[in-house]
Jmol script that loads the backbone (N, CA, C; Angstrom):
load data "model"
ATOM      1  N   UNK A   1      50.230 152.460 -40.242  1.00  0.00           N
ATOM      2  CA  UNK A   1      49.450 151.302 -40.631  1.00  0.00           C
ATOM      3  C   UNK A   1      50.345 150.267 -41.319  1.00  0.00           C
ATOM      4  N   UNK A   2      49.971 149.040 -40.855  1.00  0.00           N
ATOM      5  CA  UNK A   2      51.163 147.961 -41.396  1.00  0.00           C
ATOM      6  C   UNK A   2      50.582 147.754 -43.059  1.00  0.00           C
ATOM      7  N   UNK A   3      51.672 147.756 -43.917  1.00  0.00           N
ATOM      8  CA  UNK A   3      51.165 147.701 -45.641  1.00  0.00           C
ATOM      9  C   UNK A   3      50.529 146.886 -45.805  1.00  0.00           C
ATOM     10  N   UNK A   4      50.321 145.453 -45.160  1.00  0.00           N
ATOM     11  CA  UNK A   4      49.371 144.682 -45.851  1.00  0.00           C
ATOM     12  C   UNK A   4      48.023 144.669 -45.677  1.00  0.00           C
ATOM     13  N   UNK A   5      47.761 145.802 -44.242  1.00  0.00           N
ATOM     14  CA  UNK A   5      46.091 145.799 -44.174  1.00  0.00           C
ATOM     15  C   UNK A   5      46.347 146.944 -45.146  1.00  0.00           C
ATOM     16  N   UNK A   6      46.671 147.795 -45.328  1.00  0.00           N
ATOM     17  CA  UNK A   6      46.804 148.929 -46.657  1.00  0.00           C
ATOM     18  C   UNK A   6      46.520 148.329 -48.284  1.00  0.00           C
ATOM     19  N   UNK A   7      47.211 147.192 -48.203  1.00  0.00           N
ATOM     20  CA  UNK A   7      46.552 147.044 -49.475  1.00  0.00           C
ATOM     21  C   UNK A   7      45.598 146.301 -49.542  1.00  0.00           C
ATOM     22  N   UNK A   8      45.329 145.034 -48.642  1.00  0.00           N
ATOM     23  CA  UNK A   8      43.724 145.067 -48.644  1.00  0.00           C
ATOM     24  C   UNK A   8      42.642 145.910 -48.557  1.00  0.00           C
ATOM     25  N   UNK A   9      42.986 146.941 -47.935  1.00  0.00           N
ATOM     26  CA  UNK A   9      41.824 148.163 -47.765  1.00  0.00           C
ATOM     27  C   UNK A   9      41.497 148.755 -48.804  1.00  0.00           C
ATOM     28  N   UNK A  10      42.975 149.398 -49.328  1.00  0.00           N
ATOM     29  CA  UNK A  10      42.885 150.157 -50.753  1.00  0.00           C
ATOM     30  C   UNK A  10      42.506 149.683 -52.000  1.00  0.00           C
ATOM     31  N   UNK A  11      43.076 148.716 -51.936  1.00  0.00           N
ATOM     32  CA  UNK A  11      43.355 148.028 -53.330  1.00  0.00           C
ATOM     33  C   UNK A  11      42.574 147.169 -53.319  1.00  0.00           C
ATOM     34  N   UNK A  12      42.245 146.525 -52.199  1.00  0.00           N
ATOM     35  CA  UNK A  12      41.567 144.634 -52.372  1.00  0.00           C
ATOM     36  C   UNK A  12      42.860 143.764 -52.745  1.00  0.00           C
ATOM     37  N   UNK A  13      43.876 143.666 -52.163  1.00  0.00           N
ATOM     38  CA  UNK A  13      44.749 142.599 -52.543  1.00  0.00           C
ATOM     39  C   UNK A  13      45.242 142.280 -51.113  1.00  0.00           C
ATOM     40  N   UNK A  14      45.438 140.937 -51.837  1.00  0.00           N
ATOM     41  CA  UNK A  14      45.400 139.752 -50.545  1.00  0.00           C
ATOM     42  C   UNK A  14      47.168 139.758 -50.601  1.00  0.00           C
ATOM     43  N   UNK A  15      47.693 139.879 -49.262  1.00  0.00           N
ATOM     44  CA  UNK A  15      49.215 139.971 -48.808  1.00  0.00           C
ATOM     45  C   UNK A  15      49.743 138.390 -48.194  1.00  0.00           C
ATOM     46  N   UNK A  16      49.867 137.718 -48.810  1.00  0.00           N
ATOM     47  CA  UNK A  16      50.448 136.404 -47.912  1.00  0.00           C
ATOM     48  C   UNK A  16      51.904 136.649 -47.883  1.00  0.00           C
ATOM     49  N   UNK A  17      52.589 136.638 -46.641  1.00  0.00           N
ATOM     50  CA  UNK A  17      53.762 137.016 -45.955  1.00  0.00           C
ATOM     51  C   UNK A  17      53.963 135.731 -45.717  1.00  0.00           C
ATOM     52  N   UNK A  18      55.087 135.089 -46.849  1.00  0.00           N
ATOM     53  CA  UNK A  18      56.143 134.377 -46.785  1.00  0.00           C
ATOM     54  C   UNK A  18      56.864 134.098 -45.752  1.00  0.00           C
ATOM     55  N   UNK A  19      57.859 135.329 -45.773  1.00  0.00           N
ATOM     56  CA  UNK A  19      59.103 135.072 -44.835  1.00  0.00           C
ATOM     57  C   UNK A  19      59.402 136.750 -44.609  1.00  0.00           C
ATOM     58  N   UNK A  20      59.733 137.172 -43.611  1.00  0.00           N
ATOM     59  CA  UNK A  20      59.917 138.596 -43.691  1.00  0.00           C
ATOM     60  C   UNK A  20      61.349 138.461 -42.323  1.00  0.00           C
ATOM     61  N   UNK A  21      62.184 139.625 -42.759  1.00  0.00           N
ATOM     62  CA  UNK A  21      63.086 140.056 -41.985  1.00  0.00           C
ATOM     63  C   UNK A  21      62.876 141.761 -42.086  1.00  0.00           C
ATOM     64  N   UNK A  22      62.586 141.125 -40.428  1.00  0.00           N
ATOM     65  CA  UNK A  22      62.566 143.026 -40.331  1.00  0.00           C
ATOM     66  C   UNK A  22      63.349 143.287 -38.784  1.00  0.00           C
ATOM     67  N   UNK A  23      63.804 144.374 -38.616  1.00  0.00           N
ATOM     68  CA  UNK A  23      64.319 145.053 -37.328  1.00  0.00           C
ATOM     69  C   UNK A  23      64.231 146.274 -37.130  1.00  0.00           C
ATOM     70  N   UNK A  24      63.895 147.012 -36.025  1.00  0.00           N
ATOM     71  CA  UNK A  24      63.793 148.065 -35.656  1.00  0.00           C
ATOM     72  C   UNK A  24      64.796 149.502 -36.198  1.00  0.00           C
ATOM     73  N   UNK A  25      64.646 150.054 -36.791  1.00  0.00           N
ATOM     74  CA  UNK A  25      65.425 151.493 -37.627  1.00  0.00           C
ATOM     75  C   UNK A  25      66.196 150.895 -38.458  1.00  0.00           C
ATOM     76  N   UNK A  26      66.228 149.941 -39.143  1.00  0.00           N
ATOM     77  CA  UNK A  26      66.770 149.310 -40.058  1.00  0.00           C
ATOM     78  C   UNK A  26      65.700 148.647 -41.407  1.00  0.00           C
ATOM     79  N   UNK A  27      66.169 148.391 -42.560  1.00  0.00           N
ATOM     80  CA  UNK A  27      66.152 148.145 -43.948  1.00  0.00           C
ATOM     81  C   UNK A  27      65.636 146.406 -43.812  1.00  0.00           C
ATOM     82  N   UNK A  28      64.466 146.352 -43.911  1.00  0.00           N
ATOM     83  CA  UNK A  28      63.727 144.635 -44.285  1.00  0.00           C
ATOM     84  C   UNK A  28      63.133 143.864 -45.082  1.00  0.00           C
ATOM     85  N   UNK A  29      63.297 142.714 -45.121  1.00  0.00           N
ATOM     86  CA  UNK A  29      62.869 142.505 -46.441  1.00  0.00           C
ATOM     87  C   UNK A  29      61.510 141.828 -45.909  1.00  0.00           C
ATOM     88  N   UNK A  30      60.668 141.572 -46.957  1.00  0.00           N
ATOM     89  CA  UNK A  30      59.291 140.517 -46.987  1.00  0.00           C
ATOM     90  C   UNK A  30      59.177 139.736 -48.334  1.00  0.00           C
ATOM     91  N   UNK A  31      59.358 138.676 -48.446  1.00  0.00           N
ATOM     92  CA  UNK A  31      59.092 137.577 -49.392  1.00  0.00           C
ATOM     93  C   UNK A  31      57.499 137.264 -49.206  1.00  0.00           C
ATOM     94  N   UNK A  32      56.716 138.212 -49.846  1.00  0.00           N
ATOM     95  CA  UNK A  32      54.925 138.299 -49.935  1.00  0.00           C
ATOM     96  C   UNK A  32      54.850 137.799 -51.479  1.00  0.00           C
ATOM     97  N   UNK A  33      53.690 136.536 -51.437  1.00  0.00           N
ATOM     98  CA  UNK A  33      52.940 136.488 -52.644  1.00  0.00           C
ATOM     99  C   UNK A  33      51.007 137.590 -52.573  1.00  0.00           C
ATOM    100  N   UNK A  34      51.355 137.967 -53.538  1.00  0.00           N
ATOM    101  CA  UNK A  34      50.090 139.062 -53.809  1.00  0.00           C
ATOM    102  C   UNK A  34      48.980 138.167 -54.663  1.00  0.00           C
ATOM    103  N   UNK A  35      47.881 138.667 -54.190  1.00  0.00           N
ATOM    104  CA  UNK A  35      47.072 138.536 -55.119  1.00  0.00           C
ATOM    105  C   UNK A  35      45.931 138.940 -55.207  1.00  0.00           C
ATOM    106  N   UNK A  36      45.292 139.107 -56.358  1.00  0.00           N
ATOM    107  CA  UNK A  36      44.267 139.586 -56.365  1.00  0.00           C
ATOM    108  C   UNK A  36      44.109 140.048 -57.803  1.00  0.00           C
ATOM    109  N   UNK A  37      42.586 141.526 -58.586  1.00  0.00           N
ATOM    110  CA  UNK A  37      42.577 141.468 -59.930  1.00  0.00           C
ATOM    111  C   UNK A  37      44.020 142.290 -60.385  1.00  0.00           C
ATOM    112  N   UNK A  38      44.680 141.958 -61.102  1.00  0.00           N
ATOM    113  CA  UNK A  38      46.038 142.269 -62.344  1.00  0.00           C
ATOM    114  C   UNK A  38      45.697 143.481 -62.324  1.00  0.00           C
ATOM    115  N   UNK A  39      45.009 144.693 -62.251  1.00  0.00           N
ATOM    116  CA  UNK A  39      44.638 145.694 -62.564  1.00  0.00           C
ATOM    117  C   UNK A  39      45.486 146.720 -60.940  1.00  0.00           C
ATOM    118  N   UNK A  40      44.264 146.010 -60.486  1.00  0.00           N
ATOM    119  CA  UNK A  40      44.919 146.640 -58.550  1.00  0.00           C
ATOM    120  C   UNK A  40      46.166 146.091 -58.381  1.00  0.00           C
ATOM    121  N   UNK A  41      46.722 144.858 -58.761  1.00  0.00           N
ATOM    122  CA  UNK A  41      47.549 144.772 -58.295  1.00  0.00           C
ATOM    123  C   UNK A  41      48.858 145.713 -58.485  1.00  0.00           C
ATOM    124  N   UNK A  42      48.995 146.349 -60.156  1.00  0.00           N
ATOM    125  CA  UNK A  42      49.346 147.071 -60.690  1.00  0.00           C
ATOM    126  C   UNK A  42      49.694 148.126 -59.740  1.00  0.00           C
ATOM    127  N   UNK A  43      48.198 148.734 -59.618  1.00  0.00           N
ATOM    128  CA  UNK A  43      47.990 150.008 -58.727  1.00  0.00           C
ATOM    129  C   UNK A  43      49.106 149.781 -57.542  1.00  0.00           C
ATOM    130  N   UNK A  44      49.014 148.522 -56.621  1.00  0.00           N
ATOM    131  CA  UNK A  44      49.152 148.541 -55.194  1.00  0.00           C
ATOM    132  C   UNK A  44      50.787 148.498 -55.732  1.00  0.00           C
ATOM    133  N   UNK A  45      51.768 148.236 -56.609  1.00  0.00           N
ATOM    134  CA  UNK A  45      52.991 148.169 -56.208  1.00  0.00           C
ATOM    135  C   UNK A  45      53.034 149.759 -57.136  1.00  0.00           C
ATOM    136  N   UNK A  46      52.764 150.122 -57.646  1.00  0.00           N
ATOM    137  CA  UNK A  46      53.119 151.555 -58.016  1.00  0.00           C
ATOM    138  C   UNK A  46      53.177 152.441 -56.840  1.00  0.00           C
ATOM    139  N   UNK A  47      51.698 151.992 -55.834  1.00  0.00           N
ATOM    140  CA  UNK A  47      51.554 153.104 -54.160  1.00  0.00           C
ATOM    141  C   UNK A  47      52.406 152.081 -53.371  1.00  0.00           C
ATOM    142  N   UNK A  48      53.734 151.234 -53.164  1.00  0.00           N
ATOM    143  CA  UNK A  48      54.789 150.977 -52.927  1.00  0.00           C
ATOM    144  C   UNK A  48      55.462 151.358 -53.042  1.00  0.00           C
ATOM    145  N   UNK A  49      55.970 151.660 -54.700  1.00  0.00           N
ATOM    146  CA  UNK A  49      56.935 152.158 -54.975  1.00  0.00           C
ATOM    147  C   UNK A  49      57.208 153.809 -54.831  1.00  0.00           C
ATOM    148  N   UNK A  50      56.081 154.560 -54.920  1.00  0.00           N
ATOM    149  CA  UNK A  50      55.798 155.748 -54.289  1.00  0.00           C
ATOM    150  C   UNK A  50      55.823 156.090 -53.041  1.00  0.00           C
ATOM    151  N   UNK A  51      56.065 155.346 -51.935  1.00  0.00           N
ATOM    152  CA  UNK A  51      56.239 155.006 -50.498  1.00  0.00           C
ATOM    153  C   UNK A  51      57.449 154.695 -50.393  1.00  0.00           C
ATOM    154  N   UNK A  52      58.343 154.217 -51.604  1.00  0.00           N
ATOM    155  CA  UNK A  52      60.033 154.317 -51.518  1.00  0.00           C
ATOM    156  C   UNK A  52      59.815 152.579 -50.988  1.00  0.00           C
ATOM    157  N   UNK A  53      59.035 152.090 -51.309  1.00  0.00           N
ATOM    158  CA  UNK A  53      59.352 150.562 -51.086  1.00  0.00           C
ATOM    159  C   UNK A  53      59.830 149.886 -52.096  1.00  0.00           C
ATOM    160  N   UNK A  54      61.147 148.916 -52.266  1.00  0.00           N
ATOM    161  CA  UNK A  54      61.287 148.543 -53.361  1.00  0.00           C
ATOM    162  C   UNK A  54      60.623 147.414 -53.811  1.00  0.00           C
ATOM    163  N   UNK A  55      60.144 147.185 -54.743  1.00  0.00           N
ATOM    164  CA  UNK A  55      59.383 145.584 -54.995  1.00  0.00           C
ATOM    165  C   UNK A  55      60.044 145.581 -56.304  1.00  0.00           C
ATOM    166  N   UNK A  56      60.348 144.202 -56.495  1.00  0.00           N
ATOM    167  CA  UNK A  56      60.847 143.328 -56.982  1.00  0.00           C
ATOM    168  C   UNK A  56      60.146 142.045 -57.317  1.00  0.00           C
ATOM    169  N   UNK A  57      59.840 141.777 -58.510  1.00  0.00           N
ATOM    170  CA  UNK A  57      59.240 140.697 -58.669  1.00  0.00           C
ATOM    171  C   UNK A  57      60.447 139.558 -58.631  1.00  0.00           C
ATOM    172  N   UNK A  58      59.669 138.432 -58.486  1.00  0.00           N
ATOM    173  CA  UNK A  58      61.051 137.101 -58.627  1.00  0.00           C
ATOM    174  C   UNK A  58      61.005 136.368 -59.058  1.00  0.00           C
ATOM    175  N   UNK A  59      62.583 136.374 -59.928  1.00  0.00           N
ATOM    176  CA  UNK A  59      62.762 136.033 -61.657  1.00  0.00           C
ATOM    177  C   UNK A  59      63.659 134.909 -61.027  1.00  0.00           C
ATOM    178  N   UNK A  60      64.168 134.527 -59.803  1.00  0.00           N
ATOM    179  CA  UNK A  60      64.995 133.570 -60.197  1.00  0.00           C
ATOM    180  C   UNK A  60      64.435 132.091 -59.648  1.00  0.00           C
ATOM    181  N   UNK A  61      65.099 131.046 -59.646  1.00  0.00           N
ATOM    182  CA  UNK A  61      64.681 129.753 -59.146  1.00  0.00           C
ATOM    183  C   UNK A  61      65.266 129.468 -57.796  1.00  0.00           C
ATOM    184  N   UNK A  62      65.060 128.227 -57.607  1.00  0.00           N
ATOM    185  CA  UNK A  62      65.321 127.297 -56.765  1.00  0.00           C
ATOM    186  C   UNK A  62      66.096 126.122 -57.541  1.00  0.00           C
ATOM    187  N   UNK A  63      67.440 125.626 -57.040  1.00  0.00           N
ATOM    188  CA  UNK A  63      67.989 124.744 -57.935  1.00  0.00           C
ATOM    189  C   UNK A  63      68.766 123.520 -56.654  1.00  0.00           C
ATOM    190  N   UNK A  64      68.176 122.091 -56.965  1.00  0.00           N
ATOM    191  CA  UNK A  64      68.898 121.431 -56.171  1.00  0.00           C
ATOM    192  C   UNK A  64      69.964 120.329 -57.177  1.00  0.00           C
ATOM    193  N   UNK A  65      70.993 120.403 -56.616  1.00  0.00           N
ATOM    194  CA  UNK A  65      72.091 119.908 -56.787  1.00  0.00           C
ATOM    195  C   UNK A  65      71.985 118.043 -56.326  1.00  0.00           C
ATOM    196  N   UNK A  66      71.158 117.246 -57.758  1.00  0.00           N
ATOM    197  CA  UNK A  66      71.254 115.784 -57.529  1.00  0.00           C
ATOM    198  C   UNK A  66      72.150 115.199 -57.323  1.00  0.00           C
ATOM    199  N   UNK A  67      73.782 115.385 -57.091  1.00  0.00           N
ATOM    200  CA  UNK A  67      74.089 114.595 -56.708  1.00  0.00           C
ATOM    201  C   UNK A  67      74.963 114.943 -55.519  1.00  0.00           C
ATOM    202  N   UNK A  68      74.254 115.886 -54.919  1.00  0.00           N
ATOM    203  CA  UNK A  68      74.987 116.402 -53.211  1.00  0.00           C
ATOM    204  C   UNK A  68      73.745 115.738 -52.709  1.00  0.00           C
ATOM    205  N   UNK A  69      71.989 115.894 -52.897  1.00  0.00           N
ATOM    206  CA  UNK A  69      71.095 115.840 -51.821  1.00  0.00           C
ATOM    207  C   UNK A  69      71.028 114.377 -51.673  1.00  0.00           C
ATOM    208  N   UNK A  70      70.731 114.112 -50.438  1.00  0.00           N
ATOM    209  CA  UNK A  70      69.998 112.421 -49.582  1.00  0.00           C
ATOM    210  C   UNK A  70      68.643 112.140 -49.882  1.00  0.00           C
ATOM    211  N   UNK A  71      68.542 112.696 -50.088  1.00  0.00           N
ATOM    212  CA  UNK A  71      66.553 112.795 -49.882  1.00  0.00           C
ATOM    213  C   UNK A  71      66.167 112.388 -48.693  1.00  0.00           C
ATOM    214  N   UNK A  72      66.650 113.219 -47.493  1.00  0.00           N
ATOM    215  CA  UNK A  72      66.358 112.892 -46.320  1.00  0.00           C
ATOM    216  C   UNK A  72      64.694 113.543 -46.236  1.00  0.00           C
ATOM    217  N   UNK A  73      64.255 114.878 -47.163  1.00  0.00           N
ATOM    218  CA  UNK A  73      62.880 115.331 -47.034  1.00  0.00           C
ATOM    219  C   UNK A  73      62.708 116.116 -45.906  1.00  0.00           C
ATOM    220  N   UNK A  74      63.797 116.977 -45.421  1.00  0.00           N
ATOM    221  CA  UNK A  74      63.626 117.954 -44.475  1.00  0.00           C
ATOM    222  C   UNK A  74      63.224 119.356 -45.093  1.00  0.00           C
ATOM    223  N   UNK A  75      63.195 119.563 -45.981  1.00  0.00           N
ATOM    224  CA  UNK A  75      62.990 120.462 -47.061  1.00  0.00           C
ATOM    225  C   UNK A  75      61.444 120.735 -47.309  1.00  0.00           C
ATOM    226  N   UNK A  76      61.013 119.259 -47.359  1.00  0.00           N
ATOM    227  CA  UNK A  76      59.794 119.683 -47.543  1.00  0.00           C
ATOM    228  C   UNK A  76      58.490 119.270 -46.317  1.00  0.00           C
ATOM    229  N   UNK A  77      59.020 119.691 -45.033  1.00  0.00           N
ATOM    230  CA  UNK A  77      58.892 120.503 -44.064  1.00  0.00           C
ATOM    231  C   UNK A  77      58.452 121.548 -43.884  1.00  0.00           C
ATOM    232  N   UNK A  78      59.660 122.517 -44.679  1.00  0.00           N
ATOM    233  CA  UNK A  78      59.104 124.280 -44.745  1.00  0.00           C
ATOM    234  C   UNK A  78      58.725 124.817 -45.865  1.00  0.00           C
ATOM    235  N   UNK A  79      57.974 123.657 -46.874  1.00  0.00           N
ATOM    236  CA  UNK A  79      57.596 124.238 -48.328  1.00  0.00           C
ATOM    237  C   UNK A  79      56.385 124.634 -47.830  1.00  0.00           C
ATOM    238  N   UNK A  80      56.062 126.268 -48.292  1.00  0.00           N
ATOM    239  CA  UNK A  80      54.708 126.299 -48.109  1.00  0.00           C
ATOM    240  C   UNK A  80      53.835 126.509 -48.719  1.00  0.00           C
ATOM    241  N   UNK A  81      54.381 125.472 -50.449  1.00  0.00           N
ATOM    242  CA  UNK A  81      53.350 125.175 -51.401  1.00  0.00           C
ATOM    243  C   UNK A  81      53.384 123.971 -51.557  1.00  0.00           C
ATOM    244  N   UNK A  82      54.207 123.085 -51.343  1.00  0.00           N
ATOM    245  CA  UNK A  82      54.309 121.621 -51.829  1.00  0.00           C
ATOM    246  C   UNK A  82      54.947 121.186 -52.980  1.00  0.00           C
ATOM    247  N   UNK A  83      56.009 122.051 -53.114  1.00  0.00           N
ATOM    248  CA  UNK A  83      57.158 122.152 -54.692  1.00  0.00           C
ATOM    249  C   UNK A  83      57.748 121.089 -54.137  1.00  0.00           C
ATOM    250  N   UNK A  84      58.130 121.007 -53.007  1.00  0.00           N
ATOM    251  CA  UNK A  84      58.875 119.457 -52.871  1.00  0.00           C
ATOM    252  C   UNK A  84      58.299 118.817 -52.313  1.00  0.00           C
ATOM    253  N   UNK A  85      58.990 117.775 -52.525  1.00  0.00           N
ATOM    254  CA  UNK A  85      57.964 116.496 -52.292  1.00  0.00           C
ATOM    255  C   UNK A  85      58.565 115.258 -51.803  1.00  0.00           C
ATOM    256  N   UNK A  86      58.236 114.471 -51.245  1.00  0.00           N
ATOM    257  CA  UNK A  86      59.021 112.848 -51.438  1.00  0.00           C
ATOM    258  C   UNK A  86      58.157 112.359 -52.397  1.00  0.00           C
ATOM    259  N   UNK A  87      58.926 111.201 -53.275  1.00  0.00           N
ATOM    260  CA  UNK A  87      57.619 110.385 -54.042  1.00  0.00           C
ATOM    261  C   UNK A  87      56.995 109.168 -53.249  1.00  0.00           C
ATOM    262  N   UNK A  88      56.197 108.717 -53.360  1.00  0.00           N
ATOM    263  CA  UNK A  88      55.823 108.234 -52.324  1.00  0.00           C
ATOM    264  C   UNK A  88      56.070 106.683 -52.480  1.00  0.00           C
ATOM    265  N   UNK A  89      56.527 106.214 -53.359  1.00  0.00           N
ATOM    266  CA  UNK A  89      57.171 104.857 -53.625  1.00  0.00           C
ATOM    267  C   UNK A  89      58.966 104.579 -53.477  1.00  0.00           C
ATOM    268  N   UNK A  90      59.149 105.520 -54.290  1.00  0.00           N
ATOM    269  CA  UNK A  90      60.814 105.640 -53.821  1.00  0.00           C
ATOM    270  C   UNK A  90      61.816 106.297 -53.160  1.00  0.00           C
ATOM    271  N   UNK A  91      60.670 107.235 -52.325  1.00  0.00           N
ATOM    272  CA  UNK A  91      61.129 108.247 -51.060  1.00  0.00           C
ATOM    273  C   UNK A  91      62.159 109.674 -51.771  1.00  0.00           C
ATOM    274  N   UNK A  92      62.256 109.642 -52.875  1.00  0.00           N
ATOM    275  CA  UNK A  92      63.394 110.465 -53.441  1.00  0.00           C
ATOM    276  C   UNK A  92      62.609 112.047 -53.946  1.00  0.00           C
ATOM    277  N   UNK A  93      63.646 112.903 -53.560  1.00  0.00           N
ATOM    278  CA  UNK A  93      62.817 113.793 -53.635  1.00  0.00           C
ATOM    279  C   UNK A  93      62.520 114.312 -54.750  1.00  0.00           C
ATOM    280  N   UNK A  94      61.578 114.898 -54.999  1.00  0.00           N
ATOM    281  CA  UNK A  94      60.478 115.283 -56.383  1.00  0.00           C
ATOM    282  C   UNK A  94      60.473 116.975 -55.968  1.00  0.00           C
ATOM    283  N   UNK A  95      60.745 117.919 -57.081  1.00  0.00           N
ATOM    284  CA  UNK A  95      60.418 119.645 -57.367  1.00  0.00           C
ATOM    285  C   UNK A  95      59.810 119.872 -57.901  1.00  0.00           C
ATOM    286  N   UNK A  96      58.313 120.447 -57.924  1.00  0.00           N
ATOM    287  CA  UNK A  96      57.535 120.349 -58.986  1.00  0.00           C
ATOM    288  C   UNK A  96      57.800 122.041 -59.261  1.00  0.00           C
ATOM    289  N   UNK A  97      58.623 122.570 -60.128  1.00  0.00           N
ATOM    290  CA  UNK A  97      58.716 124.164 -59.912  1.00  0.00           C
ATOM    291  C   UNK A  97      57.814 125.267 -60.577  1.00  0.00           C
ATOM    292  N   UNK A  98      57.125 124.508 -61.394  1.00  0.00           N
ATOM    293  CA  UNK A  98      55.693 125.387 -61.089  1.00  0.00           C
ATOM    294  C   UNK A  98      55.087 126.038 -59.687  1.00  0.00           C
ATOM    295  N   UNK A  99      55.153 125.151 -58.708  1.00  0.00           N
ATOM    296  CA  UNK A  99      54.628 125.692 -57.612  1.00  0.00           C
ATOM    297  C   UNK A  99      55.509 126.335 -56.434  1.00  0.00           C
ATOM    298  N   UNK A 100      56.735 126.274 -57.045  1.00  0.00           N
ATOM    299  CA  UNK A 100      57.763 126.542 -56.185  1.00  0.00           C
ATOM    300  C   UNK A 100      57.761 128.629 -56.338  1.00  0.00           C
ATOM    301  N   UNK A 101      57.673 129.302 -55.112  1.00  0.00           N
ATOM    302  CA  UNK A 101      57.774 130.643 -54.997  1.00  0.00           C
ATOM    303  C   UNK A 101      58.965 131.464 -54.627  1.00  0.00           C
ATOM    304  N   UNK A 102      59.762 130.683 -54.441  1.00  0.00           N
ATOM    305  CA  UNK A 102      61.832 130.887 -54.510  1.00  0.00           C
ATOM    306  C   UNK A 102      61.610 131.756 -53.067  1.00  0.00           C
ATOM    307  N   UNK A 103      60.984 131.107 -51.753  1.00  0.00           N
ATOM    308  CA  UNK A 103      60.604 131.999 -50.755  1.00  0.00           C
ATOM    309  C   UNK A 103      62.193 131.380 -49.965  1.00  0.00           C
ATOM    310  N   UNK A 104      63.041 130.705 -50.487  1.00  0.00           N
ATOM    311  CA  UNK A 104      64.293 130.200 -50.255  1.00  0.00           C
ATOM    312  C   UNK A 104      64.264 129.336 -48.120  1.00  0.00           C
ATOM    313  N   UNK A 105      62.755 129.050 -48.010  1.00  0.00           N
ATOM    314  CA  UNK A 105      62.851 128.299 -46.770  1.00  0.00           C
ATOM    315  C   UNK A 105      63.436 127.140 -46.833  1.00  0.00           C
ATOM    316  N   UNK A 106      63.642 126.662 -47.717  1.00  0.00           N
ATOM    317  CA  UNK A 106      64.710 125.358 -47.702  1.00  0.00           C
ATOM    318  C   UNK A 106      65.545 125.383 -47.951  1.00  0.00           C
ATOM    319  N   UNK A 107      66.330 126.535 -48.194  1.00  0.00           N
ATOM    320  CA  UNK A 107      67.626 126.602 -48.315  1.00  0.00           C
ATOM    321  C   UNK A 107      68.416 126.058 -47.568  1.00  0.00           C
ATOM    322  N   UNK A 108      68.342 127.151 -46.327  1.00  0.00           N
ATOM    323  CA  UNK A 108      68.970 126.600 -44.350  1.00  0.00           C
ATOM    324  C   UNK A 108      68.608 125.486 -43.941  1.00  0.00           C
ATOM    325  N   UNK A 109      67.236 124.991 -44.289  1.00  0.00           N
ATOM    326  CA  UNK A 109      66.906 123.812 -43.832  1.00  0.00           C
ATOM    327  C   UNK A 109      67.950 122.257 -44.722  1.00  0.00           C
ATOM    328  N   UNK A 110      68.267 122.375 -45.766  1.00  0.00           N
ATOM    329  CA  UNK A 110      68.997 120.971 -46.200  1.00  0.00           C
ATOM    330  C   UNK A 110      70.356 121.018 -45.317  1.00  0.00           C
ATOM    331  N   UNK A 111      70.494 119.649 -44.916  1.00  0.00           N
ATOM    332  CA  UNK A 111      71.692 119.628 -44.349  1.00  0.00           C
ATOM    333  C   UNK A 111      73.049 119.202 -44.873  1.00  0.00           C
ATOM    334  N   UNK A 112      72.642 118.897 -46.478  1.00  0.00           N
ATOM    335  CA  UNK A 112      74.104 118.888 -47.218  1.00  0.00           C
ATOM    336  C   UNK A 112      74.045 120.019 -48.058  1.00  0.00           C
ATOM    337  N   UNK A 113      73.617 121.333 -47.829  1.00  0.00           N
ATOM    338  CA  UNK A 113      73.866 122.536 -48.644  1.00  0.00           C
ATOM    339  C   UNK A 113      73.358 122.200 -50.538  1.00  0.00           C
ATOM    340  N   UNK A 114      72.544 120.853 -50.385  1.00  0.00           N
ATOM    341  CA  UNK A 114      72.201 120.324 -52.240  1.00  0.00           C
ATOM    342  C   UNK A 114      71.233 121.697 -52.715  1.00  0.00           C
ATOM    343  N   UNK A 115      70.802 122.848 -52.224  1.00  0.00           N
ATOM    344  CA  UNK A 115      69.624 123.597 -52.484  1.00  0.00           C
ATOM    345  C   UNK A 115      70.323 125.178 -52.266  1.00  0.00           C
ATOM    346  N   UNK A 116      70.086 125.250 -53.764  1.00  0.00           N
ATOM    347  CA  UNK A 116      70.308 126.706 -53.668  1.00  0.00           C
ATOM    348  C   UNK A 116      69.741 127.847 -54.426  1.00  0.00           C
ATOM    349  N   UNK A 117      69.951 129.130 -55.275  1.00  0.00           N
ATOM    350  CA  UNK A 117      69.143 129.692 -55.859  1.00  0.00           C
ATOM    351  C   UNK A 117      69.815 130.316 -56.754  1.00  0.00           C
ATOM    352  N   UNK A 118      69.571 130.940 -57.959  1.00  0.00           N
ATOM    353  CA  UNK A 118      70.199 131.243 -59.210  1.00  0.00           C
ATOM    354  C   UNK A 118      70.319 132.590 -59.137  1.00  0.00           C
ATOM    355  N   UNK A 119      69.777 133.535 -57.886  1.00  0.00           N
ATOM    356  CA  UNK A 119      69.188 134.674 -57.886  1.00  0.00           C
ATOM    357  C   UNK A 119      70.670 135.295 -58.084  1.00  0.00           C
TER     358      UNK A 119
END
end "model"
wireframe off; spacefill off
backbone 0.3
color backbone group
């Protein structure tokens, strides 16, 4: 059974799948935001980690480098919260990192390398 209908079933927690790398008999990752009550959620990465899955919460940022980026706004393309932004008067780009989930899709995407991560 794939884990994320598992923990909706079990637990009641909602699996939004980020970005995932996976391959066949090999070691993958999934950049998932969880959610659901603090209590289950608890539960559901303990029956992870008991399944030998590692989870990792994520402590680090997203950091762009003002005076490499263009603000060409290709970046925020593959945001799939709206942490970046253009402003809409002076086209320059805006991070709001509250909403930013370090799911690192804009990394590859800038084309002067201005975006990177502290991890």
């Amino acid at each position: 059974m794939p884990i994320t209908y598992l923990l909706a079933k079990e637990f009641n927690v909602a699996a939004n799948i980020i970005r995932a790398q996976v391959a066949p008999n090999q070691i993958g990752k999934l950049v998932v935001e969880l959610s659901g009550d603090i209590d289950r959620l608890d539960e559901a990465i303990e029956w992870m980690r008991s399944r030998h899955i590692s989870v990792s919460h994520n402590l680090g940022e997203i950091v762009i480098d003002e005076d490499v980026c263009v603000h060409c706004g290709l970046c925020t393309g593959v945001c799939p919260t709206e942490a970046l932004s253009l402003h809409p008067e002076t086209y320059k780009l805006t991070f709001t990192r509250s909403r930013c989930i370090v799911c690192e899709q804009c990394i590859p995407t800038c084309p002067v390398q201005a975006i990177s991560t502290n991890l």
